[in-house]
N, C-alpha and C positions, 0 to 999 in steps of 0.2 A: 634437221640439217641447216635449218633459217640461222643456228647459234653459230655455225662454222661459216657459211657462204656469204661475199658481198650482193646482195641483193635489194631489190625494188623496197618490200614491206618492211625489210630493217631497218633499212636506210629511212623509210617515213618515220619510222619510230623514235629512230634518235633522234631525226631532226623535231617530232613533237618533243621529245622528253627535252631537248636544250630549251623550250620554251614555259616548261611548267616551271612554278614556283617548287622549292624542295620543301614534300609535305614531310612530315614529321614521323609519321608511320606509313606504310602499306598494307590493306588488307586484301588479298587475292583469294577468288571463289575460282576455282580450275576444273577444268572439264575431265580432270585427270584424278581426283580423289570424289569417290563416291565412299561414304560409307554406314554400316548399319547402325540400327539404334537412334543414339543421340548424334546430335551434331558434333564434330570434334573441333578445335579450332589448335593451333599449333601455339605451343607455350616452353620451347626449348629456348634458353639464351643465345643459342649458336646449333640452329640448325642445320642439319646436312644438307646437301645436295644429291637429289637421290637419282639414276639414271634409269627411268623403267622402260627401258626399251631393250631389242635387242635386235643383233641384225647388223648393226651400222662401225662406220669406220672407227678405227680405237679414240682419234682426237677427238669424238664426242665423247667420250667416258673420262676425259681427261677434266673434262671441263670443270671449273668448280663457280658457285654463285656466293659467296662469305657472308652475306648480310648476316648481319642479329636478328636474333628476334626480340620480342616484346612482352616476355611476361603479362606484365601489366596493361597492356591494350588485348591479349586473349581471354584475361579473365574480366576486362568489361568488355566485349563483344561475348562472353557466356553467356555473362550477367541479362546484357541489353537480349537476344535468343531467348534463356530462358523468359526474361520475361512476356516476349511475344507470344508465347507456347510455342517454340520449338527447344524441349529437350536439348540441351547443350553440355558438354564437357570439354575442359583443356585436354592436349593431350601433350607430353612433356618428350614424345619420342620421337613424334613424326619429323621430317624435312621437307625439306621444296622439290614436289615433283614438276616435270621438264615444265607440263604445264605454265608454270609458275616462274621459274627462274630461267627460260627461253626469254620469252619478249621482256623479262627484268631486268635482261644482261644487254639490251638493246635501250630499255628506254631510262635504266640506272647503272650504266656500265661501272660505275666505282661502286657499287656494292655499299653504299653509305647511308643507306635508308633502311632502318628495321622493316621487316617484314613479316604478318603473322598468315597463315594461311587456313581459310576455311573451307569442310567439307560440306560436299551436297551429301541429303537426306537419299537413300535408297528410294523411298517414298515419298513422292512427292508430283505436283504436277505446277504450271505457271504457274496459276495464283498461288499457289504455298511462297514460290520463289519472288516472286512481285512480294510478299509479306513480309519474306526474309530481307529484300533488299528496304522496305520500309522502314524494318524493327532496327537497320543497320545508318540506315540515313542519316545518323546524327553525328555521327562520326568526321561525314565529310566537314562540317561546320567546328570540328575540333582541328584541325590539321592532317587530316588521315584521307589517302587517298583511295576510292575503290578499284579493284582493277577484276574483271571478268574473263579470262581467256577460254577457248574452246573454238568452234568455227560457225559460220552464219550454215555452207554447207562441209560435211565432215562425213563422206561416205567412202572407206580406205577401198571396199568390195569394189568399186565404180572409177578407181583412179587410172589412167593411164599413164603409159611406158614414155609418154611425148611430155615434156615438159616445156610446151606450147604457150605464151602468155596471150596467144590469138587463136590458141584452141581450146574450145573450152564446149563441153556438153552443153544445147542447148537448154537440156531442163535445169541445171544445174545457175547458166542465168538467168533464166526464168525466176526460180526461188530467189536467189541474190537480187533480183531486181525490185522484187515484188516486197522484198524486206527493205530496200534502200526506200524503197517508198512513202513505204509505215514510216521510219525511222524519219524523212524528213517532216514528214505530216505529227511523228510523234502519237502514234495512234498507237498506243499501246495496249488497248484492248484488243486489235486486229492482230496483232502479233502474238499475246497470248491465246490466242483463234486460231494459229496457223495451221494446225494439225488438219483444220476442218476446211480451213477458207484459201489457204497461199498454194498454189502450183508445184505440184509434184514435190510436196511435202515430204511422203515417204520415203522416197529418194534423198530427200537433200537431207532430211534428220531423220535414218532408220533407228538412231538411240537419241536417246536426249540430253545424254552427259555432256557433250561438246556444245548443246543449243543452250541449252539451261540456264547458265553463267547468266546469258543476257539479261534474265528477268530479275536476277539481284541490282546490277546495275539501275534497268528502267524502273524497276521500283523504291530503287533511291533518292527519282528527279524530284527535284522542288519546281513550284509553279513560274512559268516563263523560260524552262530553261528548253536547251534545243541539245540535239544529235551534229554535231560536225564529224564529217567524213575524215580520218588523220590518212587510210589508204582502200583503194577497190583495187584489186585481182586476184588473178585465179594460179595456182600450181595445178598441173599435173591433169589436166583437165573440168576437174570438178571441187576441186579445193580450193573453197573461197575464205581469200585473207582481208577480207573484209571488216577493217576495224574502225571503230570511232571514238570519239569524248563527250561527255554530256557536260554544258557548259550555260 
């Protein structure tokens, strides 16, 4: 609903995205396509806009995201996968799940940026994703931006009916804090720990499709760079919209 509503975490969006340079591509890892096998990466010229949800008011279904895609930046992000050893394929039919084309529509509202989109591995744990974000790192140094969506906490079973921005489950800031932490200290071994080491883990990532994203980005970082905070709160109790830039 963040695509439809004027709100807090959009609102930080746009006002980060009017400050970024306009990269050249975009490549988005989304908490929202997982899938088998190989890696897929999106290699349509004009991918759809795909709605997987259901449930909600028709002017979400109306929405549309138009960017291009990028042939030619999906089959060197194959390329660069395979050659890390992660199994990689184009995939020529896929589109931009909400994932994806949600916070796009906030931080490229003109839709004037190609976009290619890659799946997480079914199989997989941090360090695979720390690898993938390494094997992809080269990109940013091309004009291509990465981008991660999913949630710091992302538990729907635990959300409430109060969409309180001063209520908020306390374990659910607990997790959220205990990652802003990492995140400024850059301790990104402690983060791929979290399962074992951060507060009420289970709770704040009972799957890891929504967490996951992170470790492509942090295993992007080149030496000296930092975590900037773009926004911190919460929906719904335990829905942490907690996003940053690595810079």
């Amino acid at each position: 609903m963040v695509a439809l509503e004027d709100e807090p975490w959009g609102r930080a969006l746009e006002e980060f995205g009017k400050t970024l340079l306009r990269p050249r591509a975009i490549a988005v890892v989304s908490g929202h396509w997982e899938a088998p096998g190989r890696v897929r990466v999106t290699a349509a010229p004009r991918p759809a806009t795909i709605h997987d949800f259901r449930g909600f008011p028709e002017d979400l279904y109306e929405l549309r995201y138009p960017a291009k895609g990028d042939p030619g930046l999906a089959a060197l992000i194959t390329r660069l996968l395979n050659d890390s050893g992660f199994p990689a394929a184009t995939d020529p039919e896929r589109g931009f799940d909400h994932g994806a084309w949600v916070p796009l529509m906030r931080l490229f509202p003109k839709a004037d940026v190609p976009v290619v989109e890659i799946s997480q591995p079914l199989r997989r744990n941090p360090e695979d994703m720390l690898r993938m974000g390494a094997a992809l790192s080269r990109l940013r140094s091309e004009g291509v931006l990465l981008l991660g969506t999913g949630g710091i906490v992302h538990n729907l079973a635990r959300v409430s009916g109060r969409d309180d921005p001063d209520h908020v489950e306390s374990w659910a800031r607990e997790f959220d804090d205990w990652i802003r932490d990492r995140l400024e200290a850059m301790d990104v071994a402690a983060i791929a720990s979290y399962q074992a080491s951060a507060p009420h883990a289970r709770l704040a990532v009972p799957t890891p499709d929504h967490f996951d994203p992170i470790f492509v980005i942090l295993g992007s970082v080149l030496p000296g760079e930092r975590a900037e905070t773009i926004y911190q709160g919460f929906r719904y109790g335990t829905l942490s919209m907690r996003s940053f830039a690595i810079s």
